[in-house]
N, C-alpha and C positions, 0 to 999 in steps of 0.2 A: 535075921529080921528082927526089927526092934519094934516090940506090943506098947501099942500107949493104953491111956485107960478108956479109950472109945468103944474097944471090942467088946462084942458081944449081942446078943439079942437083947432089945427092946419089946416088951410084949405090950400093947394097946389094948385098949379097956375093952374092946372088942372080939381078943382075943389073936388079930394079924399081930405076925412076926416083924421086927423090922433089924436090921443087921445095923451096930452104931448104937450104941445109947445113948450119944449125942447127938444123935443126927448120923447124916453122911453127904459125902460131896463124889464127882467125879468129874473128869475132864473130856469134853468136847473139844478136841483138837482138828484144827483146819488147815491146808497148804492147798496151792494152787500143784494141781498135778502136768506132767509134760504135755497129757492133749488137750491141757486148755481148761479142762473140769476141774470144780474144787473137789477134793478129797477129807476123807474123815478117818482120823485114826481108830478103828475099832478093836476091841479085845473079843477071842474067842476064847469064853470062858472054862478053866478045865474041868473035866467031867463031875470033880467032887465038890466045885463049889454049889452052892444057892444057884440055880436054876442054870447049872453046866450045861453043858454043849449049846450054850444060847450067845450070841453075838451084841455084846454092851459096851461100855467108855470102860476107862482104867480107872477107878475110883473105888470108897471106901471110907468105915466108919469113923470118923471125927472125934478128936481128942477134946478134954473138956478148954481146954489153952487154946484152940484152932478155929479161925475162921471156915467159912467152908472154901476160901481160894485158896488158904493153903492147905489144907485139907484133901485140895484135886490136887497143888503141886506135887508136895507127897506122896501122893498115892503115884500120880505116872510116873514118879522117879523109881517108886520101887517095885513096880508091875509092868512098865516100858523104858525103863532106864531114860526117861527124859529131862534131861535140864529144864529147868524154869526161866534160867537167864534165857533160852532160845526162842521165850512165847510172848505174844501179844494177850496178856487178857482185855475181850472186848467187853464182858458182860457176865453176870453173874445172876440166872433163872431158879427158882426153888420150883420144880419140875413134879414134885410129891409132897405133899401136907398131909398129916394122917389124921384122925381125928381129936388123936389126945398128945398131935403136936409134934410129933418126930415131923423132919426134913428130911427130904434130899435136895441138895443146889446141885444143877448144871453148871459148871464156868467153863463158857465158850471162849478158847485164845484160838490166837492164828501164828503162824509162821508164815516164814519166805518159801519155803518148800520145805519137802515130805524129812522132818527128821530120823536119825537112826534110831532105831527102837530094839531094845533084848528084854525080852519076856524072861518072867520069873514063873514060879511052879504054879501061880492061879492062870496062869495060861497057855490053851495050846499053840495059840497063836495070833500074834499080833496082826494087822492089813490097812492098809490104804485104800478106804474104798471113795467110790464116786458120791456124793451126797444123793444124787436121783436115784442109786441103786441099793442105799440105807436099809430102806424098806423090805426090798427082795431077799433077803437074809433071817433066819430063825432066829430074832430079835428077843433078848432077855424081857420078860412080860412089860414091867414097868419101864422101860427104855421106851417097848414098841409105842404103848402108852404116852409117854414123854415126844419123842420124836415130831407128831406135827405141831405140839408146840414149839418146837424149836426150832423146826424149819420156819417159821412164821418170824421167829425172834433173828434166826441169819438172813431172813429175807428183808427186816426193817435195818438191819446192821449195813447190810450189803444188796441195794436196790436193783443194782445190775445184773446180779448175777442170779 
């Protein structure tokens, strides 16, 4: 695994923690699943990470060089083994603002259907869930937090569904 100069804690004047001392991004990945529902690729966090055994996107802290789109590329490449050539980015949300200014962006892509994924040692497991069923999972704090803004932003993305 190759460290950029992202890593690490961010301490705010407040004294919260924030992981990235550039920031951080994660990826919001979408495919339409076989019964018709869209699905959401989620990470189930391994137990040592920041707030392990909690259910969040594949992402992570940002290089001082990185956007935060590529920022989510990288990370799901090296936490779900996902190609970037395979995804639609629709939109790009900062989902966390802290008050002395760290980020987190969302960047919501889509695909045609559910890519292959192999999880790396921050995960015990990769999943394909339902978007309506998001919620019903022991949700990483600030995802759970994040989440109906985002459902609000796939809702003006995608009207139908």
């Amino acid at each position: 695994m190759v460290r950029g100069d992202g890593d690490g804690w961010l301490i705010d004047p407040d004294g919260s923690r924030y992981w990235g001392v550039h920031g951080a991004a994660g990826l919001l990945l979408r495919a339409p699943l076989t019964d018709g529902a869209t699905g959401v690729l989620l990470q189930h966090r391994a137990a040592w990470s920041h707030q392990g055994g909690t259910w969040a996107l594949p992402g992570g802290a940002r290089d001082s060089h990185e956007g935060a789109i590529d920022t989510a590329m990288r990370e799901a490449e090296e936490e779900a083994g996902i190609d970037s050539a395979d995804l639609r980015v629709v939109a790009a949300v900062v989902t966390h603002e802290s008050p002395g200014g760290w980020t987190y962006t969302t960047v919501i892509a889509e695909t045609d259907a559910p890519v292959r994924t192999v999880a790396n040692f921050e995960s015990t497991e990769l999943r394909w869930v339902e978007e309506q069923h998001v919620d019903q999972l022991p949700l990483h704090p600030a995802f759970g937090r994040a989440w109906p803004t985002l459902r609000e932003r796939i809702a003006a993305l995608d009207p139908q569904g």
